[in-house]
N, CA and C atoms as an extended XYZ file, in Angstrom:
567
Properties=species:S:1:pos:R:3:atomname:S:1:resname:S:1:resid:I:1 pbc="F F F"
N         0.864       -1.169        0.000 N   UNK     1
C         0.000        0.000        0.000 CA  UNK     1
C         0.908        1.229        0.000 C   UNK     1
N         0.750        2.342       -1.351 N   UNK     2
C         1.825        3.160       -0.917 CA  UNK     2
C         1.424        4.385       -0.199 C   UNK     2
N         2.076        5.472        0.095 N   UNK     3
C         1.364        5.925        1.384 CA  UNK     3
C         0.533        7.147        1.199 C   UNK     3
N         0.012        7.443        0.006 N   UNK     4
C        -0.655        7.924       -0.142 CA  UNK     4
C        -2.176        7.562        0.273 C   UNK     4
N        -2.084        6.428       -0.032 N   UNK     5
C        -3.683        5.345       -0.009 CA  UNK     5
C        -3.417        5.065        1.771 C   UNK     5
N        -2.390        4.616        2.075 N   UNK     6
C        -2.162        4.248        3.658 CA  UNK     6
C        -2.967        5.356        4.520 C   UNK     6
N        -2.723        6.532        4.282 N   UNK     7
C        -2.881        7.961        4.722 CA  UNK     7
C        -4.020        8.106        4.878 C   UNK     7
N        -4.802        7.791        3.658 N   UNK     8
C        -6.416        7.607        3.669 CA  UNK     8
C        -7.030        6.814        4.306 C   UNK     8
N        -6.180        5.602        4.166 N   UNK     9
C        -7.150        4.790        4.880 CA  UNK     9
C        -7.330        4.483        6.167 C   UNK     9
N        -6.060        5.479        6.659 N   UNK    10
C        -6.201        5.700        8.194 CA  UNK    10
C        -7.050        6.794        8.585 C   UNK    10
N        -7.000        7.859        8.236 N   UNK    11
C        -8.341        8.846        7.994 CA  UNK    11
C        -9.634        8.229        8.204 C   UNK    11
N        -9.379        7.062        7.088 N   UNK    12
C       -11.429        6.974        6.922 CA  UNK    12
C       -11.455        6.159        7.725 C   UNK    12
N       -10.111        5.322        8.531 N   UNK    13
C       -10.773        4.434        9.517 CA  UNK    13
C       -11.270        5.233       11.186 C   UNK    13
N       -10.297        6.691       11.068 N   UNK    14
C       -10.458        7.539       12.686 CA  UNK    14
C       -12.090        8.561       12.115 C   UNK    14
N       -12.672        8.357       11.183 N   UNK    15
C       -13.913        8.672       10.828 CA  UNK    15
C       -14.874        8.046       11.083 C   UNK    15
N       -14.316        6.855       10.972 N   UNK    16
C       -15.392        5.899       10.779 CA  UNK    16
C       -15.533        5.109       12.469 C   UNK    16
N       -14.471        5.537       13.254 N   UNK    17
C       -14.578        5.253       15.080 CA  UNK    17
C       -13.947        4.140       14.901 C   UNK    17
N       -13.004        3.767       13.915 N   UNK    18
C       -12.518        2.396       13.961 CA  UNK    18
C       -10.667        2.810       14.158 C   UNK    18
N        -9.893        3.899       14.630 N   UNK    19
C        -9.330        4.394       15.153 CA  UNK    19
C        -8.241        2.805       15.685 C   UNK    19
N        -7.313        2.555       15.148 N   UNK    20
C        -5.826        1.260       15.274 CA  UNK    20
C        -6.677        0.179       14.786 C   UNK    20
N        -7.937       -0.271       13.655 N   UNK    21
C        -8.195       -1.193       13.496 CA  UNK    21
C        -7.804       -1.010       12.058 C   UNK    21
N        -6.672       -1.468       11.588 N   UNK    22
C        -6.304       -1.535       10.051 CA  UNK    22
C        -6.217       -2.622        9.287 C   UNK    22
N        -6.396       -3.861        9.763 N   UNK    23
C        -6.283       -5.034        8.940 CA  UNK    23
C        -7.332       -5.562        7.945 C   UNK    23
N        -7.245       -6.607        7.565 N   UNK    24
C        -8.549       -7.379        6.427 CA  UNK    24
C        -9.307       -8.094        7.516 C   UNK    24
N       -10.263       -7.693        7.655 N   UNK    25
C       -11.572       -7.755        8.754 CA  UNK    25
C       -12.761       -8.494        8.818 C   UNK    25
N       -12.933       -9.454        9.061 N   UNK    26
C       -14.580      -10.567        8.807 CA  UNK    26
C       -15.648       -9.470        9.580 C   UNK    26
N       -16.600      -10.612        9.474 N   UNK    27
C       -17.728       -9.921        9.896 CA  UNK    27
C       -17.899      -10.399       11.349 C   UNK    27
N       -19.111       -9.520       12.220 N   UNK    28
C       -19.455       -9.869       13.818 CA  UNK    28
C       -17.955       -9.424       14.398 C   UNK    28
N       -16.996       -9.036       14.140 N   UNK    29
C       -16.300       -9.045       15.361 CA  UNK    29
C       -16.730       -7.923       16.140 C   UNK    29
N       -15.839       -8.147       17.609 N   UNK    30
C       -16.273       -7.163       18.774 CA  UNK    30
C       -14.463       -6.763       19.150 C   UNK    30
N       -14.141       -5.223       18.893 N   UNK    31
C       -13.026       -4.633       19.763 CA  UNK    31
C       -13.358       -3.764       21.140 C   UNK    31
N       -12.622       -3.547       21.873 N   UNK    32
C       -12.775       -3.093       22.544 CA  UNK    32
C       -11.720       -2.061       22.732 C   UNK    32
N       -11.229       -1.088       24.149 N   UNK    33
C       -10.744        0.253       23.848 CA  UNK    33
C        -9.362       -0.041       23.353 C   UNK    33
N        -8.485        0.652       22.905 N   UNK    34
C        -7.137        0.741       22.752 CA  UNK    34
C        -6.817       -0.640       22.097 C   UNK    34
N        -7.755       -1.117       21.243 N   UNK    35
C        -7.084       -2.478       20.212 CA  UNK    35
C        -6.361       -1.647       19.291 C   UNK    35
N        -5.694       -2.381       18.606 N   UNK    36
C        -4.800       -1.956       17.778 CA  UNK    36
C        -4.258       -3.032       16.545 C   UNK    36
N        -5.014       -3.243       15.309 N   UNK    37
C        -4.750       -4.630       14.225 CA  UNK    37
C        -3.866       -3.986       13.505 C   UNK    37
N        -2.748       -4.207       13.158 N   UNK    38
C        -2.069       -3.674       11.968 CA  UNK    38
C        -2.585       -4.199       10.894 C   UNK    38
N        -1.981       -3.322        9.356 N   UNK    39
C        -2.453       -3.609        8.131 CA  UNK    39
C        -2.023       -5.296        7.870 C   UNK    39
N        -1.090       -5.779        7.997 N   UNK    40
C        -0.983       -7.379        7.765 CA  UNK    40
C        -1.404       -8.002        8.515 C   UNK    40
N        -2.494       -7.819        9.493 N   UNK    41
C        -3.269       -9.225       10.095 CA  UNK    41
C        -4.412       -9.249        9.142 C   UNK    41
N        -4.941      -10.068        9.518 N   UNK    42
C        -5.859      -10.800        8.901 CA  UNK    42
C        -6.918      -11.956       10.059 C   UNK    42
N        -8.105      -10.734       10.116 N   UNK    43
C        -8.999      -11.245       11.011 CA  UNK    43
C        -9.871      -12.012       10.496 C   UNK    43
N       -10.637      -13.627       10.893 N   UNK    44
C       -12.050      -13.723       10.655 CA  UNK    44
C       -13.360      -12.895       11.188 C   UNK    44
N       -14.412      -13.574       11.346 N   UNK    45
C       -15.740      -13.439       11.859 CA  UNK    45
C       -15.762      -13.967       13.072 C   UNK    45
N       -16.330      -13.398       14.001 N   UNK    46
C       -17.053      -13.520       15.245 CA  UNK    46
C       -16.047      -13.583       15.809 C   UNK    46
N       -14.890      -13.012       16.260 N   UNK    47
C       -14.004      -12.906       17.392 CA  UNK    47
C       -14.029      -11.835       18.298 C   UNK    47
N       -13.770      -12.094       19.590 N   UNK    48
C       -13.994      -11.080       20.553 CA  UNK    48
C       -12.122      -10.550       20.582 C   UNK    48
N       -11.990       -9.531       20.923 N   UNK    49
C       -10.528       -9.053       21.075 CA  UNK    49
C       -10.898       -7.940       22.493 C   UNK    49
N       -10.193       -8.685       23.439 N   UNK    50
C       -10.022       -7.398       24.396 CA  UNK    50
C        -9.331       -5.710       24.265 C   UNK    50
N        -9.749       -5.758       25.515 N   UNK    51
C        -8.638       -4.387       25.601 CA  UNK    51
C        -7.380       -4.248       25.309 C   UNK    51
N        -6.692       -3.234       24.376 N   UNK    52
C        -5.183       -2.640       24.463 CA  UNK    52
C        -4.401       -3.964       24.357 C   UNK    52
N        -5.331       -5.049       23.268 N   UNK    53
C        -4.563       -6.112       22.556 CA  UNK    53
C        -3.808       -5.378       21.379 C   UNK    53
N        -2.846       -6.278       20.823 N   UNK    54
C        -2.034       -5.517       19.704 CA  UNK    54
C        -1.919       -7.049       18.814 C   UNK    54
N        -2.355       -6.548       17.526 N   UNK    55
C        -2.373       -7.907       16.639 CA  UNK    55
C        -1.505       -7.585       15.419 C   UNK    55
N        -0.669       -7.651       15.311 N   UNK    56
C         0.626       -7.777       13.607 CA  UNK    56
C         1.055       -8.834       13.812 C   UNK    56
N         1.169       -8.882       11.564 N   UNK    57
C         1.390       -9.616       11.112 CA  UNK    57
C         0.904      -11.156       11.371 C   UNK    57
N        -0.597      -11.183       11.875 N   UNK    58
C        -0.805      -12.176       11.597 CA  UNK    58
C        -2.277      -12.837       10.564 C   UNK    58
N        -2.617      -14.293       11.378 N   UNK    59
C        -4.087      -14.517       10.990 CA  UNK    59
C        -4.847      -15.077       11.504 C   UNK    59
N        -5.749      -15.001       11.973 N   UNK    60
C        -7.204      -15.498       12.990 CA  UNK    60
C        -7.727      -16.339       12.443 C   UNK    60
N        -8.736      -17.072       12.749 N   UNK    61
C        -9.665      -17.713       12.224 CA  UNK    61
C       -10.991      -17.213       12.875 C   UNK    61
N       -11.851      -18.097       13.150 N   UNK    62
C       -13.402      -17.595       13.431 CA  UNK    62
C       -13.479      -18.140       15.057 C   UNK    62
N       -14.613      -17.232       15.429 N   UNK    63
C       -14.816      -17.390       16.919 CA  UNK    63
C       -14.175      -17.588       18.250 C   UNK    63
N       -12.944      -16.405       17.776 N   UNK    64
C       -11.659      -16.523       19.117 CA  UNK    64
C       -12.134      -15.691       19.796 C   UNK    64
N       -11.729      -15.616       21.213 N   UNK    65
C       -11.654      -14.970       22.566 CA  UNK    65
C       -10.465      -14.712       22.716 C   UNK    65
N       -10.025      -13.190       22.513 N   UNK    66
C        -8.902      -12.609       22.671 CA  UNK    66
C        -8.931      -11.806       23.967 C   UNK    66
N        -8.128      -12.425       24.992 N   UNK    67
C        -8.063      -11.691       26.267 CA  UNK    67
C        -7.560      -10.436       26.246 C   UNK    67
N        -7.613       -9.440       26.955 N   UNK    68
C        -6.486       -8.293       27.665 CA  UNK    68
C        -5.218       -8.374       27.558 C   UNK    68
N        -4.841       -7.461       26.651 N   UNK    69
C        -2.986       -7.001       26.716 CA  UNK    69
C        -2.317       -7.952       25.728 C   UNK    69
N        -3.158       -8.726       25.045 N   UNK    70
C        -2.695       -9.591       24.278 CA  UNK    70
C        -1.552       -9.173       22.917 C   UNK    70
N        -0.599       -9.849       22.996 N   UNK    71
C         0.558       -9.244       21.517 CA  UNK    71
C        -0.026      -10.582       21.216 C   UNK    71
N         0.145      -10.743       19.507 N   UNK    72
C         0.359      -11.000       18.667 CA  UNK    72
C         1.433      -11.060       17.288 C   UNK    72
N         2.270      -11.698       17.241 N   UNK    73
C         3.003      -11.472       15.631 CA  UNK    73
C         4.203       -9.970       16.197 C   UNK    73
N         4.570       -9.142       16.970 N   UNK    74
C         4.693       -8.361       16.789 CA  UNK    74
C         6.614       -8.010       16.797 C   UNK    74
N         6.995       -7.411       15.733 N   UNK    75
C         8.298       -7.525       15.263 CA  UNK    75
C         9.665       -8.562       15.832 C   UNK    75
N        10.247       -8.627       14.665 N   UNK    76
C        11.599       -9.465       14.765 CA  UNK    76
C        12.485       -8.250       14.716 C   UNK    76
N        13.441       -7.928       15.818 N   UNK    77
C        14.080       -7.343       15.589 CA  UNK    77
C        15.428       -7.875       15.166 C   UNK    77
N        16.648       -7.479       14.336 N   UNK    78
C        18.070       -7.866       13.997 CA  UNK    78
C        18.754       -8.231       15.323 C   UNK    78
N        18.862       -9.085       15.787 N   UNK    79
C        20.065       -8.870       16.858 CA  UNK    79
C        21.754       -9.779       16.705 C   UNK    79
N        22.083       -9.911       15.184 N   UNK    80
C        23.140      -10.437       14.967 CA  UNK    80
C        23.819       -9.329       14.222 C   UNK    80
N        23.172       -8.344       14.093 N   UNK    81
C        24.267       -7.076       13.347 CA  UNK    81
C        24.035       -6.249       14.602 C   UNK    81
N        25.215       -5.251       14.242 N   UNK    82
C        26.005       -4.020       14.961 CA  UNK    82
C        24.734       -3.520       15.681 C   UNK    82
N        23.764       -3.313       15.414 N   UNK    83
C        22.437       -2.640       15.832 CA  UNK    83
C        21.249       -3.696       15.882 C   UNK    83
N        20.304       -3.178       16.742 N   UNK    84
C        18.831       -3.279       16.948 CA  UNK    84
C        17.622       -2.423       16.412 C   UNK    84
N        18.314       -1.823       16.124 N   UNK    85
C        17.269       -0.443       15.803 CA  UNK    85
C        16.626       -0.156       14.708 C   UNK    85
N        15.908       -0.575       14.264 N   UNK    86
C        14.981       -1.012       12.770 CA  UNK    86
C        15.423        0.254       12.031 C   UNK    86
N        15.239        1.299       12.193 N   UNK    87
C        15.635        2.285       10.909 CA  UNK    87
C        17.050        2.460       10.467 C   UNK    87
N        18.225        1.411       11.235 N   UNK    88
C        19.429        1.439       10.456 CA  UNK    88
C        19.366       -0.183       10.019 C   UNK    88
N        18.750       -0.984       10.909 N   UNK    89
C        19.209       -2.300       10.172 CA  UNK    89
C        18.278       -2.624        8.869 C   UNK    89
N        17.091       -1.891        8.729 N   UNK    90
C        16.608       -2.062        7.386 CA  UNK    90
C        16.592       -1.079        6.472 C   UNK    90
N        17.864       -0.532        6.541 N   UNK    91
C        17.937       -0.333        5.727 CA  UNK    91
C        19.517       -0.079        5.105 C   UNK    91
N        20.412       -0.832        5.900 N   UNK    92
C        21.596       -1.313        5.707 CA  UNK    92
C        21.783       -2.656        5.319 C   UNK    92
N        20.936       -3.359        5.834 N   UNK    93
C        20.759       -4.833        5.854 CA  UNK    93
C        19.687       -5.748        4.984 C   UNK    93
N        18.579       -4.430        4.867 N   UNK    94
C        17.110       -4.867        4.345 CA  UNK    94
C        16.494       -5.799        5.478 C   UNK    94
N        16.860       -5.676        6.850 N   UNK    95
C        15.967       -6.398        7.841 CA  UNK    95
C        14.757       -6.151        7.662 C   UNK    95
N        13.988       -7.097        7.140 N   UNK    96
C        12.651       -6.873        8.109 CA  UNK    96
C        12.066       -7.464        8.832 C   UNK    96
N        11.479       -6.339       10.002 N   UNK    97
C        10.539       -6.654       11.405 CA  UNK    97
C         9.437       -8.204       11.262 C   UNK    97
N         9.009       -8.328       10.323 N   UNK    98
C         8.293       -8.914        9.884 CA  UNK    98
C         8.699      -10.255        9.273 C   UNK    98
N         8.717      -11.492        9.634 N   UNK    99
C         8.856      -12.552        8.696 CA  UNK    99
C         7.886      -13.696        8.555 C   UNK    99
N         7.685      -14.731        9.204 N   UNK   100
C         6.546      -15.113        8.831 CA  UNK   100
C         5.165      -14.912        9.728 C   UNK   100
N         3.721      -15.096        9.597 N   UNK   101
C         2.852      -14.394       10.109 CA  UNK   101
C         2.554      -15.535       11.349 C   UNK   101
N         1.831      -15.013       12.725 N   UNK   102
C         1.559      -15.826       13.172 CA  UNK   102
C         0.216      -16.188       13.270 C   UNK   102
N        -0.273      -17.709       13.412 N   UNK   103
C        -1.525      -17.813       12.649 CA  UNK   103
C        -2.555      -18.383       14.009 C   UNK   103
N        -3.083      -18.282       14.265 N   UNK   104
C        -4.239      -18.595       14.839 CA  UNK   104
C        -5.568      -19.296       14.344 C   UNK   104
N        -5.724      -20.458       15.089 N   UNK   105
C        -6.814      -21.225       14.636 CA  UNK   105
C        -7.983      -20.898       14.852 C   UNK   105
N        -9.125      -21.203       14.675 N   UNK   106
C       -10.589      -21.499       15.005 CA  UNK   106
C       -10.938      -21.732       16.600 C   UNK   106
N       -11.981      -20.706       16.742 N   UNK   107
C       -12.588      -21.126       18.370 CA  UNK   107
C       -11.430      -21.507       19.271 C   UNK   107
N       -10.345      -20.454       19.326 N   UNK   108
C        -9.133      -20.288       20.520 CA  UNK   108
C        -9.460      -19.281       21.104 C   UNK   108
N        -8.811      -19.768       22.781 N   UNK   109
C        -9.467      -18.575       23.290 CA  UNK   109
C        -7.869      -18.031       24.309 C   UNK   109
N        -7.900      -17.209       24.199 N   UNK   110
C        -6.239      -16.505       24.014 CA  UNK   110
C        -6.739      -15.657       25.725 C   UNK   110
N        -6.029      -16.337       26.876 N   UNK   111
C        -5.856      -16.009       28.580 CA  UNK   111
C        -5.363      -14.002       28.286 C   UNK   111
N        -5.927      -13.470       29.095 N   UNK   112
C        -5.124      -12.093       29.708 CA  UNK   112
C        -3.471      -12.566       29.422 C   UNK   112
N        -2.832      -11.267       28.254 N   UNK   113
C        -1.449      -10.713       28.690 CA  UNK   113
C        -0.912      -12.034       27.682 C   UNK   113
N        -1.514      -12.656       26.978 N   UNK   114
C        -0.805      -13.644       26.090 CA  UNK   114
C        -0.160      -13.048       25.601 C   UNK   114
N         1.535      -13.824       24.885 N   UNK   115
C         2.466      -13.444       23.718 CA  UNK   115
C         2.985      -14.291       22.763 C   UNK   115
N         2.132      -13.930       21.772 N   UNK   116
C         2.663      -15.000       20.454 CA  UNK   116
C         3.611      -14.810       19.375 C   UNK   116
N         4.398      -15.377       19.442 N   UNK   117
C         5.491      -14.832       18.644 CA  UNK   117
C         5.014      -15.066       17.065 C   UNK   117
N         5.689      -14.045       16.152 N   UNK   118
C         5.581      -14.665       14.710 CA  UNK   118
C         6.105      -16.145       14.215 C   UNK   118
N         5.569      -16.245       13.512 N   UNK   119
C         5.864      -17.781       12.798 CA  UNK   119
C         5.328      -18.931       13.575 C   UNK   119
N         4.655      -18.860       14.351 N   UNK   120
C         3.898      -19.536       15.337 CA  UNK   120
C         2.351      -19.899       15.018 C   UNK   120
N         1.984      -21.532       15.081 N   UNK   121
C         0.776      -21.527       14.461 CA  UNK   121
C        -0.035      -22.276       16.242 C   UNK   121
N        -1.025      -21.828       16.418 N   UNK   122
C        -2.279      -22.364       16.961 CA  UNK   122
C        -3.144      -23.292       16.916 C   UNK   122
N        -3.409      -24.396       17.196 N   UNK   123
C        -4.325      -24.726       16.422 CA  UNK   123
C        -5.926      -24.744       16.939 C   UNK   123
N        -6.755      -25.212       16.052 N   UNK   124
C        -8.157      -24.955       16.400 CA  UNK   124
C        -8.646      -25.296       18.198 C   UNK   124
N        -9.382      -24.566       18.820 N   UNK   125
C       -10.180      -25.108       19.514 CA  UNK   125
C        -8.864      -24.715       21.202 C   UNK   125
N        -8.035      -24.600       20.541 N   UNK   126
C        -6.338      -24.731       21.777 CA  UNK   126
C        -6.707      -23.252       22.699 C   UNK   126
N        -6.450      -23.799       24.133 N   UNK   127
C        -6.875      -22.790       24.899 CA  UNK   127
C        -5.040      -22.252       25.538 C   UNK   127
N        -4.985      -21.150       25.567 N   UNK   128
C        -3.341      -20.022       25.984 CA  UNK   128
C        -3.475      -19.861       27.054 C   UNK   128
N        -2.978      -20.050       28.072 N   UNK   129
C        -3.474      -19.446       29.790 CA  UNK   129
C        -2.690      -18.297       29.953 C   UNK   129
N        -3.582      -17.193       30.809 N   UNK   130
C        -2.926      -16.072       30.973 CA  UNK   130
C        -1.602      -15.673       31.203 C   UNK   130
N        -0.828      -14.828       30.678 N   UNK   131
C         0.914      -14.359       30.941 CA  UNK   131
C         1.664      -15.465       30.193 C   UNK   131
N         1.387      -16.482       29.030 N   UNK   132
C         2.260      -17.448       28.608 CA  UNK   132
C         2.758      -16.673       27.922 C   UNK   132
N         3.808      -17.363       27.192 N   UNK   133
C         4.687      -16.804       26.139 CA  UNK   133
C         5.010      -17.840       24.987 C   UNK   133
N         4.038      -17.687       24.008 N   UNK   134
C         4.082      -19.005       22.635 CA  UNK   134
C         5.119      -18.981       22.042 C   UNK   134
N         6.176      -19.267       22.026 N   UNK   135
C         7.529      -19.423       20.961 CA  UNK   135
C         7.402      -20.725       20.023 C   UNK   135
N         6.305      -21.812       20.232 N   UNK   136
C         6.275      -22.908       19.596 CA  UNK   136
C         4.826      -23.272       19.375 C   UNK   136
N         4.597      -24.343       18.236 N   UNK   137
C         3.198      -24.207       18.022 CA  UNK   137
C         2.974      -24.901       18.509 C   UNK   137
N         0.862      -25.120       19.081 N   UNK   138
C         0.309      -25.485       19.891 CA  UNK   138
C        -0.760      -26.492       19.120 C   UNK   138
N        -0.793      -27.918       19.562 N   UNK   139
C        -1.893      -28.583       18.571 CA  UNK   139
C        -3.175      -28.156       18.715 C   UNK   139
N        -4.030      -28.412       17.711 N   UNK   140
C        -5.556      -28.633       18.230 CA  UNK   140
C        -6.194      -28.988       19.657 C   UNK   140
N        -6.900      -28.313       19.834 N   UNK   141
C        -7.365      -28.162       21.069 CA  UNK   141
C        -6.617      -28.962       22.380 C   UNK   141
N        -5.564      -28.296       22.598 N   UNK   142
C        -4.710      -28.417       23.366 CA  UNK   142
C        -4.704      -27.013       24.362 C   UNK   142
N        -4.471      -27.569       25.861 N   UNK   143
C        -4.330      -26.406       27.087 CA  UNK   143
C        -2.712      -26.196       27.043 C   UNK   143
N        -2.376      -24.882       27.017 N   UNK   144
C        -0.726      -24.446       27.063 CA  UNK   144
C        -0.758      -23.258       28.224 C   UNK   144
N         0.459      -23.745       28.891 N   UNK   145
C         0.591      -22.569       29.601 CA  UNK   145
C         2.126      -22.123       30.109 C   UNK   145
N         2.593      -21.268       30.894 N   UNK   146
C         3.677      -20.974       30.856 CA  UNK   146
C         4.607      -20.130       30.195 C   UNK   146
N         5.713      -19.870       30.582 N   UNK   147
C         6.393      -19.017       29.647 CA  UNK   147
C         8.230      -19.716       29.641 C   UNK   147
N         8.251      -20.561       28.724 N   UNK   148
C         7.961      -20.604       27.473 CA  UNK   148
C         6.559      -21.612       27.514 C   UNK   148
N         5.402      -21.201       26.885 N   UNK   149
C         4.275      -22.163       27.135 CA  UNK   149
C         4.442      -23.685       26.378 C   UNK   149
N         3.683      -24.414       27.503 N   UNK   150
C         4.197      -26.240       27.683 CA  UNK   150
C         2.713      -26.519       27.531 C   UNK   150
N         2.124      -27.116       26.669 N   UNK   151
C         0.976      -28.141       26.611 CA  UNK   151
C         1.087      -29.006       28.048 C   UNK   151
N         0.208      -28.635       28.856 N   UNK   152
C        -0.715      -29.404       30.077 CA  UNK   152
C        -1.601      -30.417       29.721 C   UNK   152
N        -2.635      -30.100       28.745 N   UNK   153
C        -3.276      -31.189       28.781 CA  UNK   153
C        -4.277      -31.120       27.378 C   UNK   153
N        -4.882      -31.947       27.341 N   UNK   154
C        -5.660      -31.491       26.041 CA  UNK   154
C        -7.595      -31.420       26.384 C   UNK   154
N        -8.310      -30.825       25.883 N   UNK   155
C        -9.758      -30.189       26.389 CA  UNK   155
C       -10.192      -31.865       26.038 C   UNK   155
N       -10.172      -32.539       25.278 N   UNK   156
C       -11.182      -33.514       24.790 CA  UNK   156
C       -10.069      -34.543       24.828 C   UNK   156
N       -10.680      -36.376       24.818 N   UNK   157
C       -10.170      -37.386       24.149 CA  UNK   157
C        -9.748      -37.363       22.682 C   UNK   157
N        -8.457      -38.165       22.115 N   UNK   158
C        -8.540      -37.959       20.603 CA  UNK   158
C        -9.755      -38.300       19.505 C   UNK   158
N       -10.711      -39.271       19.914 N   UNK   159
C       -11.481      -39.412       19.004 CA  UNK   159
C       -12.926      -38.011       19.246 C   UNK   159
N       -12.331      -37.247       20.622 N   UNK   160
C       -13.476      -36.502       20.440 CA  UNK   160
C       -13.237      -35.245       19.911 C   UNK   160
N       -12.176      -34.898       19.874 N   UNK   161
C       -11.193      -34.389       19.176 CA  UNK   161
C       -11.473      -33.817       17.887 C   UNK   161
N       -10.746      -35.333       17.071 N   UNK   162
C       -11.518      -35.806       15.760 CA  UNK   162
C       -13.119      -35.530       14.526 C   UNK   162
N       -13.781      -35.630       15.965 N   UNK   163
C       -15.375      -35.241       15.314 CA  UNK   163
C       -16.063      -34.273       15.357 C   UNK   163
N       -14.658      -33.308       16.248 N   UNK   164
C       -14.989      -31.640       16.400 CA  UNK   164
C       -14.438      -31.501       15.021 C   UNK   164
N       -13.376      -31.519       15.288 N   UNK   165
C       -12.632      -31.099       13.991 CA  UNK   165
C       -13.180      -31.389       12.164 C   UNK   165
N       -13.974      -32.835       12.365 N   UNK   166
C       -14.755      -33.077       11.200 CA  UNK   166
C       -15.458      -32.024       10.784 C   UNK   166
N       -16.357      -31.695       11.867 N   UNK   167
C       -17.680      -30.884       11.696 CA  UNK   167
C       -17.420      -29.561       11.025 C   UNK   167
N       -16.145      -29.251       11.086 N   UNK   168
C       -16.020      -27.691       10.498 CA  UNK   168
C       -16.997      -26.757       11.086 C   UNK   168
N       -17.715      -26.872       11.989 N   UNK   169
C       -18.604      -25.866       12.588 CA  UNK   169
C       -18.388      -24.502       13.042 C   UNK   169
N       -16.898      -24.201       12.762 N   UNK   170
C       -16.367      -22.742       12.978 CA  UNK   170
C       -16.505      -21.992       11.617 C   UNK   170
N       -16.948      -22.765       10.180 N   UNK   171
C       -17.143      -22.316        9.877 CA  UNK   171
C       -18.102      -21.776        8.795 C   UNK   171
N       -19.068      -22.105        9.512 N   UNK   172
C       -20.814      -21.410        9.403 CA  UNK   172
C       -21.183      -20.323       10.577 C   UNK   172
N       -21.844      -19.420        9.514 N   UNK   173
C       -22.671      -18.232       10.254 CA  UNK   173
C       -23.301      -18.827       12.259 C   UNK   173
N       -22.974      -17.931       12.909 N   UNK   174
C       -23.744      -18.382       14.407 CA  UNK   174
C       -24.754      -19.319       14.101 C   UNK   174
N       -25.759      -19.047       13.662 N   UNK   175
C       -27.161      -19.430       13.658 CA  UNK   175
C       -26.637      -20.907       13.652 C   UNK   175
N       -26.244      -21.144       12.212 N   UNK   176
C       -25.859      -22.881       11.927 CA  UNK   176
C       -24.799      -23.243       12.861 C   UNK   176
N       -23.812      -22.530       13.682 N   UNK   177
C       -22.800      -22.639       14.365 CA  UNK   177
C       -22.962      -23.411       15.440 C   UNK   177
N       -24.389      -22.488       16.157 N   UNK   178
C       -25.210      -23.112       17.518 CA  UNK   178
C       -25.434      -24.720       17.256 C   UNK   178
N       -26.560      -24.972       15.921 N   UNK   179
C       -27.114      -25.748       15.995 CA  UNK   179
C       -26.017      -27.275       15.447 C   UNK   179
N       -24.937      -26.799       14.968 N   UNK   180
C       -24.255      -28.124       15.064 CA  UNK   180
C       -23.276      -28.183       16.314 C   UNK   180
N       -22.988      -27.018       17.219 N   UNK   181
C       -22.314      -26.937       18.407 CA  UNK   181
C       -23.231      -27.982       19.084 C   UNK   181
N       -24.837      -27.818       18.933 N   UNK   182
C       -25.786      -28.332       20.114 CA  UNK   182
C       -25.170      -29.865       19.643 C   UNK   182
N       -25.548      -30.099       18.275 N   UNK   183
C       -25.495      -32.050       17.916 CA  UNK   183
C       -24.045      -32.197       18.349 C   UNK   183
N       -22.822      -31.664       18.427 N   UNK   184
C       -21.903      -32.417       19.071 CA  UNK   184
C       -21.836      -32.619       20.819 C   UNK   184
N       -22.590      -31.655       21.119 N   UNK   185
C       -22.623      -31.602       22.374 CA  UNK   185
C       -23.047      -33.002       22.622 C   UNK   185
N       -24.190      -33.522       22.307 N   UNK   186
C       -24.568      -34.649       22.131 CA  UNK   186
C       -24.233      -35.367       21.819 C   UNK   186
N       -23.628      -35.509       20.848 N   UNK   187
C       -22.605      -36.761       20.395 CA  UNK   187
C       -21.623      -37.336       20.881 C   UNK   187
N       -20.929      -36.024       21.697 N   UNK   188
C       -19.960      -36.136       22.240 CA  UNK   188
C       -19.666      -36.555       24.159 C   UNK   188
N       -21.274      -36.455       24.023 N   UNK   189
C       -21.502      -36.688       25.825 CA  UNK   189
C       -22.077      -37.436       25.834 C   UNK   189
């Protein structure tokens, strides 16, 4: 985006009361005060994002619970050349802050004060406990906690696991969302 268009589109977003929400955006979500998406994330539908979370460079999926104070994706700095300081190492070096995105699965629900590093994937359904620190990826609905965060335990058996994961139910509109949430409930109990 060059920065002419950037310029604008930060304008029409502090017009529009959407003021640090700059990324590619689904539908239903809910922010709250002092969020902040940079232009390279990439949000789904129906996610909640707390307060004075900060989301770069990454990607969501549908129906996350984003706690309080939460980072996301947010810069690589150089620390094998002479400097740290992004406006000499990129552009002596061509560092960039940015390398791969960090991705987030489906129906995760991300504890107060989480930190996920870039290049780090999530997977569906995986619950973050508050103050961890993700440097490594987390399976499917798997509990992590700690800093560096350690898989504790996992929410379901593997075959129940399995028939969440079949259902794809994260990704249909609420309405249909509920009503196959209800049949696994059942299926699964």
């Amino acid at each position: 985006m060059n920065l002419f268009f950037k310029v604008i589109f930060r304008i029409s977003r502090i017009l529009t009361g959407k003021l640090g929400v700059y990324g590619k955006i689904g539908k239903n979500n809910k922010y709250t005060k002092g969020v902040f998406i940079s232009e390279d994330a990439t949000i789904g539908n129906n996610n909640y994002i707390g307060p004075y979370s900060m989301l770069n460079n990454t990607i969501i999926g549908n129906y996350c619970s984003i706690g309080p104070g939460v980072k996301i994706g947010q810069g690589n700095h150089s620390y094998d050349y002479i400097t740290t300081y992004q406006k000499i190492s990129g552009e002596l070096i061509r560092h960039s802050l940015n390398t791969s995105p960090a991705i987030i699965g489906n129906d995760v629900w991300l504890g107060a004060n989480v930190v996920i590093l870039q290049g780090v994937k999530i997977g569906d359904g995986a619950v973050i406990g508050a103050n961890a620190v993700v440097t490594y990826d987390i399976p499917d609905y798997a509990i992590a906690v700690g800093v560096p965060a350690k898989v504790i335990k996992y929410r379901f058996c593997p075959e129940t696991i399995e028939i969440i994961k079949g259902s794809n139910w994260f990704d249909n509109d609420i309405s249909e969302a509920k009503k196959v949430v209800k049949i696994l409930e059942e299926q699964c109990y």
